[in-house]
N, C-alpha and C positions, 0 to 999 in steps of 0.2 A: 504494500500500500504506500502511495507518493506520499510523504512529508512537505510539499511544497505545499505552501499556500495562497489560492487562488484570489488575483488581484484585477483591478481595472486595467493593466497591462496586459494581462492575457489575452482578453477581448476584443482589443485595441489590436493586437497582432495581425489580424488577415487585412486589415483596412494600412496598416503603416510598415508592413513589410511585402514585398513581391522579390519571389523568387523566379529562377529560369523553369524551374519545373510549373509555375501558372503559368505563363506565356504559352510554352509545350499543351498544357490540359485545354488553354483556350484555343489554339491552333487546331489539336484535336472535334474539338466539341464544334467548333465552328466549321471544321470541311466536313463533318457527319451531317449538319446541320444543312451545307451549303449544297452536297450533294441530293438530299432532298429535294430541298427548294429548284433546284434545277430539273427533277425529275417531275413537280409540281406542274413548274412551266411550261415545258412539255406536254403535261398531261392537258394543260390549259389550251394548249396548241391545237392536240392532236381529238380530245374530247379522251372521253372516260375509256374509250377502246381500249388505251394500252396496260390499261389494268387488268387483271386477272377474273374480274365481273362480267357480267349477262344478265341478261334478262331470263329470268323464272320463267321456266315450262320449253316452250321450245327450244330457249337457249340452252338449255339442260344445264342451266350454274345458278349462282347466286349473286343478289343486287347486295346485298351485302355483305364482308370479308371480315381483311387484316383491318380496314379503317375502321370500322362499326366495333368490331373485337379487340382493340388495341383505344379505340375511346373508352371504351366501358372498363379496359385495365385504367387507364387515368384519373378517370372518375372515382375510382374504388379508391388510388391510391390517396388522392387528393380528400375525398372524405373520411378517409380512415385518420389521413393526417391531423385532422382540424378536431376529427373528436379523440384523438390521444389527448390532445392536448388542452381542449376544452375538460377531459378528464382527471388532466396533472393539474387544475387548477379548482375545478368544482369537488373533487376528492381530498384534495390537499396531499396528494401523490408529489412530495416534497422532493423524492428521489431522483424524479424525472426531469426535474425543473431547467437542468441544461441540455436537455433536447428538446424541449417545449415548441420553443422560437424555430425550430429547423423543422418540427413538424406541422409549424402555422406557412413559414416558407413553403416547404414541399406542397400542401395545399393548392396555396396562389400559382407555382409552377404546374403541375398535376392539371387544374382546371383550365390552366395558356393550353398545355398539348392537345384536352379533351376539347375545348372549344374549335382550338385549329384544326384537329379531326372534322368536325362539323363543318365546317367552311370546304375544306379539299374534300370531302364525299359529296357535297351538295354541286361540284363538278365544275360551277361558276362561282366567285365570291360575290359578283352581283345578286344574285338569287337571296344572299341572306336580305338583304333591301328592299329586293322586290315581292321576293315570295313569301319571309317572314315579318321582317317588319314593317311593311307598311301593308302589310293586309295581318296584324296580328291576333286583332281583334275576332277573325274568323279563324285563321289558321291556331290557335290556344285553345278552342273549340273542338277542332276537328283531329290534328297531329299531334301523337305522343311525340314525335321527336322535337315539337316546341317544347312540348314544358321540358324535355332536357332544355334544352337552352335555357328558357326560365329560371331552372334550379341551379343550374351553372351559372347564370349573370346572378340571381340574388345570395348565392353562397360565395362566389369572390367578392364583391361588396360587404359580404357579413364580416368575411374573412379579413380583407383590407381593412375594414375598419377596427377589429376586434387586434388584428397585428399593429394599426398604428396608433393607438391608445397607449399600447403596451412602449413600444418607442419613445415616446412623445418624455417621457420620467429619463430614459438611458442617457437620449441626443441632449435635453438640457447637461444633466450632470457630466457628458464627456465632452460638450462641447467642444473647450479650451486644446483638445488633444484630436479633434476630428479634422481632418482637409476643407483647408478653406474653400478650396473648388467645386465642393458639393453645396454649398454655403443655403442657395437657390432653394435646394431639398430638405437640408435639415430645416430653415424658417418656414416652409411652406408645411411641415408637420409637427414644429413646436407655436404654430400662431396661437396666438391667444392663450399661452400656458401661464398658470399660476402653480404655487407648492400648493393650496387649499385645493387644486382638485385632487390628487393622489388619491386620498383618498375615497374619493368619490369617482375616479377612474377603476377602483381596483372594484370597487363595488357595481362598477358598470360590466368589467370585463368578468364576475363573477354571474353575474345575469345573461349575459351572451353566451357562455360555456352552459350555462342551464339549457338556454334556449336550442342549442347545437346536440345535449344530449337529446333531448324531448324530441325534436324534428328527425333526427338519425334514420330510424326507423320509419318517419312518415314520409317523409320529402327527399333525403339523401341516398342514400346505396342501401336503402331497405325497403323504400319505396319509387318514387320515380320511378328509375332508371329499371327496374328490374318490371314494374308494370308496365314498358316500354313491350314488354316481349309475353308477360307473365296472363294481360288478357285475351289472350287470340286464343280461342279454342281450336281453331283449325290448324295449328299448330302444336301437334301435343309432347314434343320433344321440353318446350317452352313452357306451354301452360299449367297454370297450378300455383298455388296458391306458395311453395317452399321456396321460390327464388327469393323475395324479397329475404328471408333470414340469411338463404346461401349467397348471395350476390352482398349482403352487409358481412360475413364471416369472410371471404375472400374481400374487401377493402381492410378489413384491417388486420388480414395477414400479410394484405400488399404493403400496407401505409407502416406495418411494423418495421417489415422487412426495411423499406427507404429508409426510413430514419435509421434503422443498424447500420445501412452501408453508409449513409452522408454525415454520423455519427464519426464512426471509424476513418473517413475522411478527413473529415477537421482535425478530430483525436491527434493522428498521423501526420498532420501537415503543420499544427502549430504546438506540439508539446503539449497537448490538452490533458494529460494522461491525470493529473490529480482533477480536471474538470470532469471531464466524460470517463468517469473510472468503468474500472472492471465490472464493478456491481452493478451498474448501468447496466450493461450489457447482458449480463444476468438474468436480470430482469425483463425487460426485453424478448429476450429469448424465449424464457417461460411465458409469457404471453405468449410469444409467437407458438409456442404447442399446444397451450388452449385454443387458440382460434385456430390451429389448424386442426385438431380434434373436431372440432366442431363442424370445421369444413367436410370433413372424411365422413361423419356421422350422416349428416345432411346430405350428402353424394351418395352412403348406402342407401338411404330413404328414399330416394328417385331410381334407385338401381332395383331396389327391391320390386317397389311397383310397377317399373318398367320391363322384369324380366318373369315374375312369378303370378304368372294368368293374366296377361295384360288385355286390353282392346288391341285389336291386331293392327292401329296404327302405333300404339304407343308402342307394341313389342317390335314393330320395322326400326323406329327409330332409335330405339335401344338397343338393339343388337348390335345396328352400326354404329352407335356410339361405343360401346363396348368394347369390338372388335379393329376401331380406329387403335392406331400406333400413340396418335398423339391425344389421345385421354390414358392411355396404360401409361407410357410416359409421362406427362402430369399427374395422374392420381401417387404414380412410384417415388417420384422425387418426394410429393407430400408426406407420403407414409415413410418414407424413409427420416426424413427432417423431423419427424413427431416421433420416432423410434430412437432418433439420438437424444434429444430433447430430456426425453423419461428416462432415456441411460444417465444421462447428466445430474438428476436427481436421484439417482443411488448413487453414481459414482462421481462425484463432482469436479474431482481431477482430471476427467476427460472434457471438463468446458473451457478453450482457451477463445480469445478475441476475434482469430483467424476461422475458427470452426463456425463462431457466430455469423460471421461475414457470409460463409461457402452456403450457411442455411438462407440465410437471407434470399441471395442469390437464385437459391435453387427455389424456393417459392416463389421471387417474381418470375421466372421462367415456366414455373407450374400454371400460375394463374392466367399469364399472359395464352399459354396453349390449350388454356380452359375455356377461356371466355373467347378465343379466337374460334375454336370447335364447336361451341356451344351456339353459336350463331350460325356460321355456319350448316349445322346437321339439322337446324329447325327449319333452312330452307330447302333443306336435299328430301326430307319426309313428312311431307304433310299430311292432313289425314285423307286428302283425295289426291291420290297423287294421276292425276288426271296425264300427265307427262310423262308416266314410269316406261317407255318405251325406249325415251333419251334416255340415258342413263346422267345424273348431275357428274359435274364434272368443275373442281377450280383448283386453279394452281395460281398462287397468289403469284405478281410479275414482281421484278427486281424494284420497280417505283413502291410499291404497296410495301417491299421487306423493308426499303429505308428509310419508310417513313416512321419504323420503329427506332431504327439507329438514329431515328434523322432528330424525330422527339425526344429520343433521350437526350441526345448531342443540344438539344434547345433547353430542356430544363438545367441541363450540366451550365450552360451559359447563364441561365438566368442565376444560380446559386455565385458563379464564379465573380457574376459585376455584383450583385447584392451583397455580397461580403466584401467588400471593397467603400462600401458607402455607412454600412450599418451593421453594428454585432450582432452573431447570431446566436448568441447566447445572452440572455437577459443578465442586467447589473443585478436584479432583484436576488438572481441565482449564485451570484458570484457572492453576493451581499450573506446569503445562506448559508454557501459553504465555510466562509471565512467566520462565522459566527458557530458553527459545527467545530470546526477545525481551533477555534480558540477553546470550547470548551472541554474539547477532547486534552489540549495543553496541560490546562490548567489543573482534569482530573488528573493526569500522568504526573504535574508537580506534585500537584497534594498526595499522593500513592506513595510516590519517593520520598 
């Protein structure tokens, strides 16, 4: 366990020091990024053809893929983020307090990819203008995939606001140490500050994290998003009433997982090692095998019904889900990560920082070929499959694969300029440890 004691310096570090290796991560994130984007334009050019999509039924493929299946990974990430951390503060989960802020980040990032998703699937970015907003009024009415948008525009605003509250207390108290160059940004988020609201900030940002658990379940990755797909009965791969808990159980196996690795990031990059300790991590982790229990449970619950005396659409569509490579795949990684997980808890010496990483890892990979499949297979077996003559057929193209690398490569950019302007661990947190860390002292003198 570090003896060092965590100060205003620490925090200060990603914003007052730059090494050659950011340059290198941003050069990185930026041609993953850039590479998309040019695959985008093209696609802009050419129309939706060179994707890996068709049209249902003669086409014999799917209108929706890797973009539809790789929004709804961001969405999960993104809301899983926002309620850890509305969690670490409505619970008073004191532990967590310096991943808080990186899991209110990952959020605002998470909802940039899943929104961008929206825009590059709707094939034109015009269309958002014409065909959502300014006919919303009907269209809010008639398309589930507005009220995604909806919940994605009102949860980054919640989120924004709820992260620049929190700010608003760090940016005065560091001012004197922050870059004059952002000068713009810091006054444009400390206007109008006083010390008398503090506490009546903290009391607001306590009512927000209320309000984020309570909506979780209705609005977030337990509801929305998941009755995007969950009312179609002619769809019975999809329908049913279990998505909405499974679709909230996989966000914040995803949302755990990011903050482990962007965690171990920072940890790794600034000497965090007495901020972001081990038992963080720990911690973490065991979360991460309850929600992935929970994940596996809910997956047998659909497996069961889907395999033993089903309606003979629901048993087409199970079978081939079943018998697909990338749900054995996904389901293996998961069961695996929850097998080591439970070993860790009897044998504790086999949990080290780098194991937590690999799990991490291995679940957003799971989920990402979960939720890529699972959309998927709802449109390969309907329950009229009026086209079973074509046989479905998609191969997602090289555009649609990097627009995963290309979104990560975008959120990697957004963490790497936002650390550079604003800590991403709260003073409140450092203010905690170092009041921990004094009293641990003090018993150790008075012992001796």
């Amino acid at each position: 366990m570090s003896t060092k004691t965590p100060s205003k310096a620490d925090i200060l570090r990603p914003i007052q020091e730059t090494s050659s290796t950011y340059y290198i991560l941003v050069a990185v994130a930026g041609l993953a990024f850039a590479v998309f984007l040019i695959g985008w334009f093209y696609q802009l050019y050419e129309g939706m053809v060179v994707t890996g999509l068709s049209d249902w039924g003669t086409g014999g493929g799917v209108t929706w893929g890797v973009y539809i299946g790789a929004f709804i990974w961001w969405v999960g990430i993104a809301h899983g983020g926002i309620i850890l951390s509305a969690a670490v503060r409505l619970l008073g989960m004191d532990r967590y307090m310096p991943v808080a802020r990186l899991a209110e980040m990952l959020t605002l990032a998470g909802l940039s990819a899943a929104g961008f998703y929206v825009i590059v699937h709707m094939g034109r970015p015009d269309r958002m203008v014409t065909s959502v907003i300014g006919h919303y009024h009907i269209t809010v009415n008639n398309s589930p995939l507005v009220w995604d948008v909806t919940v994605i525009t009102a949860y980054f605003v919640l989120t924004a606001t709820y992260l620049s509250l929190t700010l608003r207390y760090d940016i005065i108290r560091l001012r004197d140490q922050l870059p004059d160059h952002f000068g713009p940004i810091y006054s444009m988020l400390t206007i109008g500050y006083s010390e008398e609201e503090d506490v009546i900030v903290q009391r607001m940002v306590w009512w927000l994290a209320l309000a984020i658990i309570i909506m979780a379940p209705l609005l977030l990755h337990g509801g929305v998003i998941p009755w995007l797909f969950a009312v179609l009965p002619t769809y019975p791969r999809w329908f049913g009433g279990v998505q909405g808990p499974q679709f909230l159980t996989i966000a914040l196996t995803s949302a755990i997982s990011g903050v482990i690795i962007l965690s171990a990031a920072f940890r790794r990059a600034y000497d965090w090692d007495h901020i972001i300790t081990d038992d963080i991590f720990r911690g973490l982790l065991l979360w991460l095998g309850f929600f992935c229990l929970l994940f596996l449970w809910l997956q047998l619950q659909q497996v069961t019904t889907g395999s033993f005396s089903p309606p003979v659409d629901l048993g087409i569509a199970w079978i081939a889900t079943l018998e697909h490579p990338a749900y054995i795949f996904s389901m293996t990684l998961v069961a695996v990560v929850l097998a080591f997980i439970f070993a860790t808890t009897i044998r504790p010496a086999l949990f080290t920082k780098t194991r937590a990483i690999i799990c991490a890892l291995a679940v957003l990979t799971a989920t990402l070929f979960e939720k890529v499949l699972f959309v998927i297979e709802g449109f390969f077996h309907p329950s009229f499959e009026i086209y079973a003559a074509t046989p479905g057929i998609y191969v997602p193209s090289l555009i649609e694969i990097a627009s995963i690398t290309g979104t990560i490569g975008m959120v990697s950019l957004f963490f790497l300029t936002v650390a550079k302007i604003v800590p991403v661990v709260e003073l409140h947190a450092i203010e905690h440890l170092r009041a921990e860390h004094d009293d641990s002292s003090t018993h150790e003198d008075q012992t001796h």
